[in-house]
C-alpha positions in Angstrom: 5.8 -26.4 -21.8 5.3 -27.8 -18.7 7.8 -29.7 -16.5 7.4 -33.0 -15.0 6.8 -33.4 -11.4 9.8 -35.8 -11.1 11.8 -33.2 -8.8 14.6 -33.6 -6.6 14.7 -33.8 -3.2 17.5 -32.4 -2.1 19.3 -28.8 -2.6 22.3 -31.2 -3.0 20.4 -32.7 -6.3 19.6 -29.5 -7.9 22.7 -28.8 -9.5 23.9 -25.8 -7.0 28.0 -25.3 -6.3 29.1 -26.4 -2.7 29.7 -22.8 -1.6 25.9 -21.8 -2.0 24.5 -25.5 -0.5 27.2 -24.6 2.7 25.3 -21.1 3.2 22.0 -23.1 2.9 22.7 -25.6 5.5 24.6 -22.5 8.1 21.0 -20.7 7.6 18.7 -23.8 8.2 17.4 -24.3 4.6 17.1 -28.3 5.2 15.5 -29.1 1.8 13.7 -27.0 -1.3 10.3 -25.9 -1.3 8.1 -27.1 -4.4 8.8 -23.9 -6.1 12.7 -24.1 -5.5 12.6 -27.9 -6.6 11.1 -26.7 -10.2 12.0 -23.6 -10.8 15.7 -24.0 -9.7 17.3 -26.8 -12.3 15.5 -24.9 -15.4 17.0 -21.3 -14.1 20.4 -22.9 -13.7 19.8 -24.0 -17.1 19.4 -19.9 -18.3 16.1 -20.5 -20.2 13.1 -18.4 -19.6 11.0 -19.6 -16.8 7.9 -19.0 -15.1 6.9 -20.0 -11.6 3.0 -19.9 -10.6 3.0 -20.4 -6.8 1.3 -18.7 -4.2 2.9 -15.9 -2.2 5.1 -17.3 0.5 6.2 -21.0 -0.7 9.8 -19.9 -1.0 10.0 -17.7 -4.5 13.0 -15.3 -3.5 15.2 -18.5 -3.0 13.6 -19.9 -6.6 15.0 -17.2 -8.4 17.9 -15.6 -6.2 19.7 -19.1 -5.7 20.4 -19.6 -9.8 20.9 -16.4 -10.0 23.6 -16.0 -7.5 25.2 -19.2 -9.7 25.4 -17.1 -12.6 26.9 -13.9 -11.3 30.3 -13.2 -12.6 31.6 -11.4 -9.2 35.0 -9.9 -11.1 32.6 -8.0 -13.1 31.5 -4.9 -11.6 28.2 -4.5 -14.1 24.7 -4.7 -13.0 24.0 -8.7 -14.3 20.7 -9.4 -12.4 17.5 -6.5 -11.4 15.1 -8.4 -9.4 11.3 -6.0 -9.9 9.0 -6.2 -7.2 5.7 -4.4 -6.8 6.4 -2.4 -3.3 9.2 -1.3 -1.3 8.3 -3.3 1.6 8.5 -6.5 -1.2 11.8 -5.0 -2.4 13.3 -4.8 0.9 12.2 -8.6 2.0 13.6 -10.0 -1.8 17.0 -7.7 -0.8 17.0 -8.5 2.9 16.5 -12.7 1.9 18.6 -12.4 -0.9 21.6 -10.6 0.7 21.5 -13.8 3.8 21.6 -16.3 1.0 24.6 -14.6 -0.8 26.6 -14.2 2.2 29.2 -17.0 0.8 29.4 -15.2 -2.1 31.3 -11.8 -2.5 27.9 -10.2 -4.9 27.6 -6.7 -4.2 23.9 -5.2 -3.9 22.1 -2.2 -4.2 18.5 -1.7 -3.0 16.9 1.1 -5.3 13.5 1.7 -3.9 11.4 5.3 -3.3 11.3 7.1 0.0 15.0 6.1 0.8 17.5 8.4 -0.1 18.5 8.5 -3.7 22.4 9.1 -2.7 22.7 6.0 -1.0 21.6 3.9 -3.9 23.9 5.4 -6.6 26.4 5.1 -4.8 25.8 1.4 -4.2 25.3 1.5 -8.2 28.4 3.3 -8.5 30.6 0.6 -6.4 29.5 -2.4 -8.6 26.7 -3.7 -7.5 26.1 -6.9 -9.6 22.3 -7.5 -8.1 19.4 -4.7 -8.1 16.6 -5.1 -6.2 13.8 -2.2 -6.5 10.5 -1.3 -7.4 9.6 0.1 -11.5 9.5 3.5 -10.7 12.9 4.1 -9.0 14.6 1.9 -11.0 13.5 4.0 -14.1 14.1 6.9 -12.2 17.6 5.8 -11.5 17.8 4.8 -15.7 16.6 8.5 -16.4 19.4 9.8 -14.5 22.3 7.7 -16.4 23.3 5.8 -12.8 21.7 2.4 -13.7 22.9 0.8 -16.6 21.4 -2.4 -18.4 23.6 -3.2 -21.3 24.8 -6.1 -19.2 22.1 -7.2 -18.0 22.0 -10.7 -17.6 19.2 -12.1 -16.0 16.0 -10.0 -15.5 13.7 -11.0 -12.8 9.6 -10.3 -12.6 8.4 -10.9 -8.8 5.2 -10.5 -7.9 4.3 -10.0 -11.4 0.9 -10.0 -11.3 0.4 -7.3 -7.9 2.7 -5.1 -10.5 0.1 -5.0 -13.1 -2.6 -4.8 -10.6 -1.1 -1.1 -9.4 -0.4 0.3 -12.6 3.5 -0.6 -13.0 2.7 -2.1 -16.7 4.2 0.9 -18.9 6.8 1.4 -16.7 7.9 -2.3 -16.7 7.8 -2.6 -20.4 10.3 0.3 -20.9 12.9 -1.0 -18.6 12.2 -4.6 -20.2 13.1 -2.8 -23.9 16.5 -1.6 -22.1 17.3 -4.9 -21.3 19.4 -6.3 -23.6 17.6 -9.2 -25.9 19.8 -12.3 -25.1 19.2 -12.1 -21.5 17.5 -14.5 -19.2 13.9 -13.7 -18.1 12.0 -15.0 -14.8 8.9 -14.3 -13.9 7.2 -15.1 -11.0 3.0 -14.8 -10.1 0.8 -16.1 -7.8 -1.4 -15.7 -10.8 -1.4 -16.0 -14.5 -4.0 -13.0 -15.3 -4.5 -12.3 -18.7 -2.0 -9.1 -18.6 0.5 -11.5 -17.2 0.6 -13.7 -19.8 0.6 -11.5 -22.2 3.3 -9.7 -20.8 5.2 -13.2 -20.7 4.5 -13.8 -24.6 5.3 -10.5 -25.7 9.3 -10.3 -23.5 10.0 -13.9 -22.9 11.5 -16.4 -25.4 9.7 -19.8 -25.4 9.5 -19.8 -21.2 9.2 -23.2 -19.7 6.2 -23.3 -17.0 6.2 -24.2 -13.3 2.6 -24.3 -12.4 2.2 -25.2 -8.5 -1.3 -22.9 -8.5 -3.8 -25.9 -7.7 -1.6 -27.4 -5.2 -1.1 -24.0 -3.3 -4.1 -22.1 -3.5 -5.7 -24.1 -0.9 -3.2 -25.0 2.0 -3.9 -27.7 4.2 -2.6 -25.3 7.2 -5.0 -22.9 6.8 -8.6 -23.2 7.6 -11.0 -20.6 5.5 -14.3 -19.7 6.4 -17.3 -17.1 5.4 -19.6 -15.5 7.7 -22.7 -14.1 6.1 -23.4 -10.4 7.5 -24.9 -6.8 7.3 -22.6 -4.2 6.6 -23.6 -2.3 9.7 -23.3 -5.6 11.8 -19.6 -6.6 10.6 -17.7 -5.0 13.7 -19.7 -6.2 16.0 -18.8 -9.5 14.2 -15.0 -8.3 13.9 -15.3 -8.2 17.9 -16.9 -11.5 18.6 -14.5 -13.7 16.7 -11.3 -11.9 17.8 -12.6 -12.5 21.4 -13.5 -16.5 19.8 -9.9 -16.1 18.3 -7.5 -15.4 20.5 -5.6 -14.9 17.6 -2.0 -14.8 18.4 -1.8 -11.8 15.5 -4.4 -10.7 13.3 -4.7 -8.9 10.1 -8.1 -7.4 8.8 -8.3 -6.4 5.1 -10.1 -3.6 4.0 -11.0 -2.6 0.4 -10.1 0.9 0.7 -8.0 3.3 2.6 -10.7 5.2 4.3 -12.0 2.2 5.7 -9.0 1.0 7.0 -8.6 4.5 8.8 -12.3 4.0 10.0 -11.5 0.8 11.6 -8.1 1.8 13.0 -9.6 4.9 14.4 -12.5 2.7 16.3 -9.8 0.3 17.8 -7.3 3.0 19.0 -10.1 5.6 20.6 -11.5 2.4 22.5 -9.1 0.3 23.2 -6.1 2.6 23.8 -3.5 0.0 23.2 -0.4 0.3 20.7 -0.7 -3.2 20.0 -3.2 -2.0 17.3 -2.4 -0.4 13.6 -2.9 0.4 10.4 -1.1 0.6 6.6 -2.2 1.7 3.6 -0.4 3.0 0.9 -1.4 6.8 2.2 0.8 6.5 5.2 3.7 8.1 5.3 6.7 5.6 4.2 8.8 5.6 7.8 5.4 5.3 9.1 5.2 1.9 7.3 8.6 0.5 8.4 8.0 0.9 11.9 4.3 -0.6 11.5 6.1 -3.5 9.3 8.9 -3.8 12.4 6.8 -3.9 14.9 4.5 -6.7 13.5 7.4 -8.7 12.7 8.5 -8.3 16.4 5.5 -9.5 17.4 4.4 -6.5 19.3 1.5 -5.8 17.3 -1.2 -8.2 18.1 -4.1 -6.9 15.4 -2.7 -4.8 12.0 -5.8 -3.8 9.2 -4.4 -3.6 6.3 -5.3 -2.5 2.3 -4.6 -5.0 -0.5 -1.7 -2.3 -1.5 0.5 -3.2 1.0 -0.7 -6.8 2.0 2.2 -8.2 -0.3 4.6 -6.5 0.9 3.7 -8.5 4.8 5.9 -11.6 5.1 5.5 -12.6 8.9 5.4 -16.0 10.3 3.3 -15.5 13.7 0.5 -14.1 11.8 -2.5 -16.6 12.9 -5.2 -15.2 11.3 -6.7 -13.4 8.5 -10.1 -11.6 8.5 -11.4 -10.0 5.1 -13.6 -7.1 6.4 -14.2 -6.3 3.1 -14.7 -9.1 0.7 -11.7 -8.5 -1.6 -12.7 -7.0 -5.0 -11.0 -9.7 -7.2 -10.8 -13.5 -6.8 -7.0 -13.3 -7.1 -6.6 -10.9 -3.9 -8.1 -13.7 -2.2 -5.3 -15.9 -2.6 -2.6 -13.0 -1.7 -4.5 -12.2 1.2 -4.9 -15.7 2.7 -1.5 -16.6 1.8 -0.4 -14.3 5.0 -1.3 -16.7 7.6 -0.5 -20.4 7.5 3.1 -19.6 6.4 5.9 -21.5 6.2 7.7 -21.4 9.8 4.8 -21.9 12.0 3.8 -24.7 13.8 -0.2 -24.2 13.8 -2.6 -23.8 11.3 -3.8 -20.6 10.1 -7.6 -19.2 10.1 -9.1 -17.0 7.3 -12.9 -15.7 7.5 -14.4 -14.0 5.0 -17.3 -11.1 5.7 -19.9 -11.7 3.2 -23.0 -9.6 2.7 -26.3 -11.0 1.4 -25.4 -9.1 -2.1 -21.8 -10.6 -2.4 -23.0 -14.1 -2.7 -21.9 -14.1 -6.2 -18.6 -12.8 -5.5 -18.0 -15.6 -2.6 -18.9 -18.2 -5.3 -16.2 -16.6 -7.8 -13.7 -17.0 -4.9 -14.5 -20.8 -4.3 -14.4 -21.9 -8.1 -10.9 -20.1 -7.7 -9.6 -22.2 -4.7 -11.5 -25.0 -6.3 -12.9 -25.4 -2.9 -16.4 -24.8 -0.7 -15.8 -22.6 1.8 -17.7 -24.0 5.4 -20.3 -20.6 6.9 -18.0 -19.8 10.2 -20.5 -20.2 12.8 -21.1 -17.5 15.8 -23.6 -19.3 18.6 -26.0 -16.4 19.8 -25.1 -13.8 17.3 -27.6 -11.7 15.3 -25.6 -11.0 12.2 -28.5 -9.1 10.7 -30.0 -7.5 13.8 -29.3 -3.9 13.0 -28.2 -2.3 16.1 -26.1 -3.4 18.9 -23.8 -1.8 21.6 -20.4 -2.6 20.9 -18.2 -1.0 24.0 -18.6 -3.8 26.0 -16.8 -6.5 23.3 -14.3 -3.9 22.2 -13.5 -3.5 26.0 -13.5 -7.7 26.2 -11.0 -8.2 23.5 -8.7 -5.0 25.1 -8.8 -6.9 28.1 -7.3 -10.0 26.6 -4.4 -8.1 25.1 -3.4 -6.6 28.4 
């Protein structure tokens, strides 16, 4: 079932008590997203519901803001686990969710790998009424006896799709069976895949839908564009638009690991600047904090970055997005655009695509996805299938820029 698009327009006409809509207006939250207009008034209602948006229209507030409603604070029971597909996800959903509860006396606990497992039962062991953590700890922590679900109230699938994508299917369907069977289920996806919804018809009773897909796969703040160009010629492409650009922070997708560590290793030896990283799922997990903190800081300038982790990077001042490496599915796309253009800047955001002569089918797969024909991003003077050309010169040019 769908829902109407007769929504509120308020956070005052969505049916939330005056002790959350006071926290709302201390933090700056002036009025609901369309995801939070929809999604909130059916969660409230503690039906099954699930919210299609893309990533950064305001989904932790969807779900956390009826949930918060629903927690019965003298009860020191788990009520509400909030799955997400990375720690770097889990620790935004916790980090958002724990400011918007701040009225509230919920207690937490943030159960997540490569943090230390004492911390976390012992957060379990002091009531926490809200978990927020990734499949495999929180499974971990079920194994173990220090997490229990039997009163479960409201289960919550974030990033549900990215979850299947890495594999997390068997371990989400044996912590769904632990749940109890009269709880409330939410689940929320950029995309409906086909293992999505079949994971939504198999654990949820008769959801109600909130589809925003067509209206946010194509934002009007963000400007996409393809370049056609050989392999061998896309840095010197890379180069030249960056030095176009001057973006005010940049992230590059790669398809794989070793050719983000390839790229990242081309930048550092030339340009010697530590405004200049890399993260993949490889890296070492306090290595991807401090690359995470620093590009919310704004001291990195240019991240490159696999499609693992790109979900996990929620940061306003990112400007642009290049795809180095035409993303593998048509979905990634739309996780991987969805970084720029966000919801607290004040200028539009830039995507362009890197296509080779062989991809043109998968660039056509992309646009009858955003519904939308994607312009050529035009370089005046550049050979983009010329098969040799010194580079030092334009790596030097764009280090220059970022001194």
């Amino acid at each position: 079932m769908d829902v109407a698009s007769s929504s509120p327009l308020s956070f005052q006409d969505l049916g939330l008590n005056k002790k959350t809509l006071t926290r709302l207006a201390e933090i700056g939250y002036e009025s609901p997203s369309p995801i939070q207009r929809e999604f909130i008034p059916i969660a409230l209602t503690g039906k099954d519901c699930i919210g299609q948006a893309r990533t950064g229209t305001g989904k932790t507030a969807a779900f956390m803001l009826p949930s918060l409603e629903l927690v019965d604070t003298r009860d020191r029971v788990v009520q509400v686990l909030v799955l997400a597909p990375t720690r770097e996800l889990s620790e935004q959903v916790y980090a958002e969710s724990r400011k918007l509860a701040a009225n509230h006396s919920t207690r937490f606990a943030l159960c997540v790998g490569g943090r230390p497992m004492g911390r976390q039962v012992d957060d379990l062991q002091a009531g926490a009424q809200i978990v927020v953590g990734t499949p495999g700890r929180v499974q971990d922590l079920m194994k173990r006896g220090c997490l229990q679900l039997k009163d479960l109230e409201i289960v919550v699938l974030d990033e549900a799709d990215r979850m299947l994508d890495i594999g997390f299917r068997p371990d989400i369907e044996r912590i769904l069976r632990s749940c109890p069977k009269d709880r409330q289920t939410l689940l929320l996806s950029a995309t409906m895949a086909p293992e999505v919804v079949k994971l939504a018809t198999r654990y949820m009773e008769s959801p109600q839908s909130v589809d925003l897909s067509e209206d946010s796969v194509v934002v009007e703040t963000i400007e996409q564009f393809y370049a056609t160009v050989d392999e061998d010629r896309k840095l010197p492409l890379l180069l030249r638009i960056l030095a176009l650009e001057k973006p005010k922070q940049v992230i590059v997708f790669t398809r794989t690991k070793r050719g983000a560590d390839k790229l990242f290793e081309i930048f550092s030896r030339r340009l010697k600047s530590d405004r200049v990283a890399c993260i993949h799922g490889d890296l070492p997990q306090r290595k991807r904090d401090r690359v995470i903190r620093t590009l919310r800081s704004g001291q990195l300038r240019l991240l490159i970055a696999t499609d693992v982790v790109g979900r996990g990077i929620d940061v306003s001042g990112i400007s642009h997005i290049i795809n180095y490496d035409i993303p593998e599915y048509c979905d990634d796309y739309v996780h991987r655009v969805g970084r720029t253009g966000r919801l607290s800047s004040d200028e539009n955001g830039r995507a362009v695509t890197f296509v080779t002569l062989a991809q043109g089918g998968e660039l056509t797969n992309i646009e009858k996805r955003i519904n939308d024909v994607l312009p050529q991003y035009e370089v005046k003077g550049f050979q983009a299938f010329r098969q040799k050309e010194r580079t030092r010169r334009t790596v030097r040019r764009f280090g220059q820029q970022d001194k």
